[in-house]
C-alpha positions in Angstrom: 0.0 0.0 0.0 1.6 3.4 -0.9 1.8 5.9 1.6 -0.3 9.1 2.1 2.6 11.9 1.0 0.5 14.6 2.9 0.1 12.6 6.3 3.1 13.4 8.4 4.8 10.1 9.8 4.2 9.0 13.0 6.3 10.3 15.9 8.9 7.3 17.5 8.0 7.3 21.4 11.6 5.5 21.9 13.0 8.4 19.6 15.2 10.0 22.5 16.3 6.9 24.6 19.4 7.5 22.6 20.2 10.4 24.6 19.9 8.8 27.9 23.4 8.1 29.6 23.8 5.6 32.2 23.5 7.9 34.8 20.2 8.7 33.7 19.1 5.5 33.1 19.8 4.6 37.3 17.3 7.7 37.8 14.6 6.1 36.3 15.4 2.5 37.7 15.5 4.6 41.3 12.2 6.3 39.8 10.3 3.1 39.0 11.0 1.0 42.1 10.8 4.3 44.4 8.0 6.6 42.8 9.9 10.1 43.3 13.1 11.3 44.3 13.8 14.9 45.3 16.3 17.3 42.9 18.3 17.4 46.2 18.4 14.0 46.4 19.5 13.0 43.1 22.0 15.7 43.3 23.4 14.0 46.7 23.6 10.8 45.4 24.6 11.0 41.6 26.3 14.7 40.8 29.0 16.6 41.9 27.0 19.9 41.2 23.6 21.0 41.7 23.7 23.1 38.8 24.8 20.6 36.4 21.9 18.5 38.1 18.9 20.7 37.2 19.9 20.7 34.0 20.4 17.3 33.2 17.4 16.8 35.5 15.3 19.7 33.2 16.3 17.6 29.9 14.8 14.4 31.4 12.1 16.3 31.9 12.5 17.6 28.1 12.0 14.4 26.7 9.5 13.1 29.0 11.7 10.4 30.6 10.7 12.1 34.2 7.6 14.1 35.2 7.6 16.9 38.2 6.2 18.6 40.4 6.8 21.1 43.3 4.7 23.2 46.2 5.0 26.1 46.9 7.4 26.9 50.2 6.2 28.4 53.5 7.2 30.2 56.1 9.4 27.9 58.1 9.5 25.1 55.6 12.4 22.8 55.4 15.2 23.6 52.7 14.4 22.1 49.6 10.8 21.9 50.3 9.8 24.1 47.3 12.1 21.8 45.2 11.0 19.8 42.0 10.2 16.2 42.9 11.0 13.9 40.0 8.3 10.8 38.9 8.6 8.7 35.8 7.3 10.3 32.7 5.9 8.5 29.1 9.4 7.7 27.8 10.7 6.2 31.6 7.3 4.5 31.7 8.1 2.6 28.3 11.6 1.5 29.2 11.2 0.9 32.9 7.7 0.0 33.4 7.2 -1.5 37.3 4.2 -3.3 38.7 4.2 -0.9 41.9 1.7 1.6 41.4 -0.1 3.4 43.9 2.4 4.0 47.3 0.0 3.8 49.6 -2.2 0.6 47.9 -0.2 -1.4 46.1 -3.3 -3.3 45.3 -5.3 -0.4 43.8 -6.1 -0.6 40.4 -2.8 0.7 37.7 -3.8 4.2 37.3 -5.0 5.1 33.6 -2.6 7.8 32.3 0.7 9.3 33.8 -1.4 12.7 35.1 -3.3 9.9 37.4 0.2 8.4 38.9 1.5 11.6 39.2 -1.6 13.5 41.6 -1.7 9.6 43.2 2.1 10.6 44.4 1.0 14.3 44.8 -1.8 13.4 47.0 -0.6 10.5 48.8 -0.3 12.0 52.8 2.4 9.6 53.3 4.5 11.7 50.8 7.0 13.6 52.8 7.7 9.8 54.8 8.1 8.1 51.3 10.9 11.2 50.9 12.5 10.2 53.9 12.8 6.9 53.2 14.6 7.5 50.0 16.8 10.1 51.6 18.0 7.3 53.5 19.1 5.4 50.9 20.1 8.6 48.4 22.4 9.5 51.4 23.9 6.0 51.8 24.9 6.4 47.3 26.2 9.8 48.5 28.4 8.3 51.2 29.8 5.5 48.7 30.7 8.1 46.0 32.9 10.4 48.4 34.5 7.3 50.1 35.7 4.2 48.4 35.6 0.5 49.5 32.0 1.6 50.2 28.5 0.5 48.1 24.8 0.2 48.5 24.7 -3.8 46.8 20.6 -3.3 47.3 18.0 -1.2 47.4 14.2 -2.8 47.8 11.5 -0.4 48.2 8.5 -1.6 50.7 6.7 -3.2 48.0 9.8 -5.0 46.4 10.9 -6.5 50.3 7.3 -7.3 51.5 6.9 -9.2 48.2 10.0 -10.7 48.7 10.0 -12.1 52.2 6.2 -12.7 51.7 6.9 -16.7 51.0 7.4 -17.0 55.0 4.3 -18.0 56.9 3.2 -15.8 59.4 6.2 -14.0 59.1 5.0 -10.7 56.8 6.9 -7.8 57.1 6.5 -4.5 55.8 9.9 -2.4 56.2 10.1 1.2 55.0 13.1 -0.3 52.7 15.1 -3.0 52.7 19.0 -2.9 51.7 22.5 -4.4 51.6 25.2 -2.3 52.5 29.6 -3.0 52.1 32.2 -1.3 53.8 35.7 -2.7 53.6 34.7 -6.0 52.9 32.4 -6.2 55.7 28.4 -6.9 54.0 25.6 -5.8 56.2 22.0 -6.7 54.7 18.6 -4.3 57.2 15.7 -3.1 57.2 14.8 -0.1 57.9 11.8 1.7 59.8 11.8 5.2 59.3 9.9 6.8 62.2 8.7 10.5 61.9 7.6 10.2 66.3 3.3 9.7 64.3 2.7 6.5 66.2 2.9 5.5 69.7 6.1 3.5 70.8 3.8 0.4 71.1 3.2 0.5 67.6 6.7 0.7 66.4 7.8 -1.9 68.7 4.8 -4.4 67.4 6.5 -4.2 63.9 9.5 -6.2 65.6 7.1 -9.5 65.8 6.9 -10.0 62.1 10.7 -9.7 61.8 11.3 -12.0 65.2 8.9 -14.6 63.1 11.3 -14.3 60.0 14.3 -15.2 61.7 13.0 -17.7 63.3 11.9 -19.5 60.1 14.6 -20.1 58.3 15.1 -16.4 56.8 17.9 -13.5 57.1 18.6 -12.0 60.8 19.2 -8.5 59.3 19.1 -6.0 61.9 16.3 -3.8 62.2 17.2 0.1 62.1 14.7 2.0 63.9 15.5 5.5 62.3 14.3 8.5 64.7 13.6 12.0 65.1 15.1 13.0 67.6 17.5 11.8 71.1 14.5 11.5 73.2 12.7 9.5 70.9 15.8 7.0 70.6 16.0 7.2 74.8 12.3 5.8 75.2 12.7 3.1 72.9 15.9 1.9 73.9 14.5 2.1 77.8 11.5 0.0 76.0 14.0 -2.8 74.4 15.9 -3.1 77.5 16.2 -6.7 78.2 13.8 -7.7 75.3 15.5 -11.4 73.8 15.4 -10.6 70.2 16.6 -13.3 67.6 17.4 -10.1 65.3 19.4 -6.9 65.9 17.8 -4.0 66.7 19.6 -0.8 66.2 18.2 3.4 66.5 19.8 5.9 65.6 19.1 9.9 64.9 18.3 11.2 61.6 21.7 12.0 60.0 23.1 13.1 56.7 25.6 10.0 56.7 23.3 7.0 57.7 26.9 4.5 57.5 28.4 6.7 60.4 29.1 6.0 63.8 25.6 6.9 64.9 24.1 3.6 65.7 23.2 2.0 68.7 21.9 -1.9 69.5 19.5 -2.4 71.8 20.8 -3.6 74.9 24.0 -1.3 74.5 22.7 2.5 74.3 26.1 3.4 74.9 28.2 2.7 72.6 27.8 3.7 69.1 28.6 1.5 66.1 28.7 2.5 61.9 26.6 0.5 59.7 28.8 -1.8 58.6 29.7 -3.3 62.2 26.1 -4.1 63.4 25.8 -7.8 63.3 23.8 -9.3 60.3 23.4 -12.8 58.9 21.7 -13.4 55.3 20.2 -17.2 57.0 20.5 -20.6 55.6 20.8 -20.8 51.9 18.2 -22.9 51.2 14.8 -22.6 49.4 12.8 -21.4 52.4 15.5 -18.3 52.3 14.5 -16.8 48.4 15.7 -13.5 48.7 18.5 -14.1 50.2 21.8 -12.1 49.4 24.9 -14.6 48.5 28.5 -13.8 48.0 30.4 -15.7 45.3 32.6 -18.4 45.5 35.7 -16.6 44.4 34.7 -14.0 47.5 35.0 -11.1 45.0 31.3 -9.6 43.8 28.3 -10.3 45.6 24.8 -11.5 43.5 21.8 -10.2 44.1 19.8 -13.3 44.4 16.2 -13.4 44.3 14.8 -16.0 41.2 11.2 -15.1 40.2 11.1 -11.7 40.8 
């Protein structure tokens, strides 16, 4: 069939992939798994200038590989709080599609168009939490860049590590995030529970039991970081854990720019102050009832992110 000289041809969606580095490719990985990322936070973890960052961050936008949106800053407000945050837009949706859609029901239907994920992110009153949780993380790639021997091996979101460790009965958790952290050849694997002081200590403490049931099945006895707002916070739930026979770790520490520092603190030992990478963690039995867990090769060298099915 000859073509119609007078319709114009039919714009390539995929057109400008071509122009996405591999740098910008991890944005929209971080982007599908995580839902939105802050400019500062991209900047932290992946740039060594903020100006070079909006613009790189502006052409993404460009091409529709990310979407954005900002509010407008208040009196008082935090810095960065009038800041672009950063979703996926049509061209990261095509090329990193992710079966996460809605961050606070992951079973809520798919939204229909990118506007709807977008205001679902926008609306969401867990928003400034999800942030935090991803500064967390964004801070830990920020630490590993300005210090070698150091890497963030995983990053899970809460839907990616509650799916994961879901094949345990009884056991569900629901961490905040879930990751695998090296520092001079020490691996530490933990999840994380970012607390903002919203809930009463009872609460956070009840989360413990569905990580107690996981190691006691067969899984990984990660330590649990109970991330905190402030020293007083951290004094109550330590005084709280006091003598509690846990078959996990359970660390707290203070919200901190360098989440790998000297900061943290195991329950039972408020005193003394540990980094990241010396809190005790094992990744269990390597066996079927242990899916996702995280294995080191034979020759000792790189570690595999193991998790079949998913």
């Amino acid at each position: 069939m000859a073509s119609n000289p007078s319709r114009p041809p039919l714009a390539d969606p995929l057109r400008d992939a071509r122009r996405l580095t591999a740098r910008d490719r991890q944005i929209l990985t971080w982007l599908a798994e995580h839902y939105v990322l802050s400019t500062e936070q991209l900047t932290r973890a992946l740039f060594t200038s903020h100006r070079y960052a909006q613009r790189r961050l502006a052409l993404l936008h460009r091409i529709g590989a990310t979407s954005r949106f900002a509010f407008a800053r208040t009196p008082g407000s935090r810095p960065g709080a009038g800041s672009y945050r950063h979703t996926l837009g049509p061209l990261g949706v095509l090329l990193y599609p992710t079966p996460y859609t809605d961050p606070d029901n992951p079973a809520a239907r798919p939204p229909k168009t990118l506007l709807e994920r977008r205001a679902r992110i926008m609306r969401s009153p867990h928003l400034a939490h999800l942030l935090g949780v991803n500064s967390f993380f964004t801070d830990l790639h920020a630490t590993a860049r300005r210090r070698p021997g150091r890497r963030l091996l995983r990053w899970w979101s809460e839907q990616h590590a509650t799916n994961a460790f879901a094949a345990y009965p009884g056991a569900r958790i629901r961490p905040d995030g879930h990751g695998v952290w090296t520092c001079d050849g020490a691996t530490v694997g933990f999840f994380l529970e970012h607390d903002q002081a919203s809930e009463p200590l009872a609460r956070v403490l009840a989360k413990l039991a569905g990580y107690e049931r996981l190691a006691e099945r067969g899984g990984p006895r990660y330590p649990v970081l109970l991330w905190l707002p402030s020293r007083r916070r951290e004094t109550h739930l330590q005084q709280a854990l006091a003598g509690a026979r846990l078959p996990m770790p359970v660390a707290t520490a203070v919200h901190n720019p360098d989440p790998a520092a000297a900061i943290w603190s195991l329950a039972g030992t408020p005193g003394t102050r540990r980094r990241l990478h010396q809190l005790p963690s094992d990744h269990g039995p390597d066996s079927a009832l242990n899916p996702a867990r995280f294995v080191e090769d034979p020759d000792n060298t790189t570690m595999i992110d193991y998790m079949p099915g998913v």
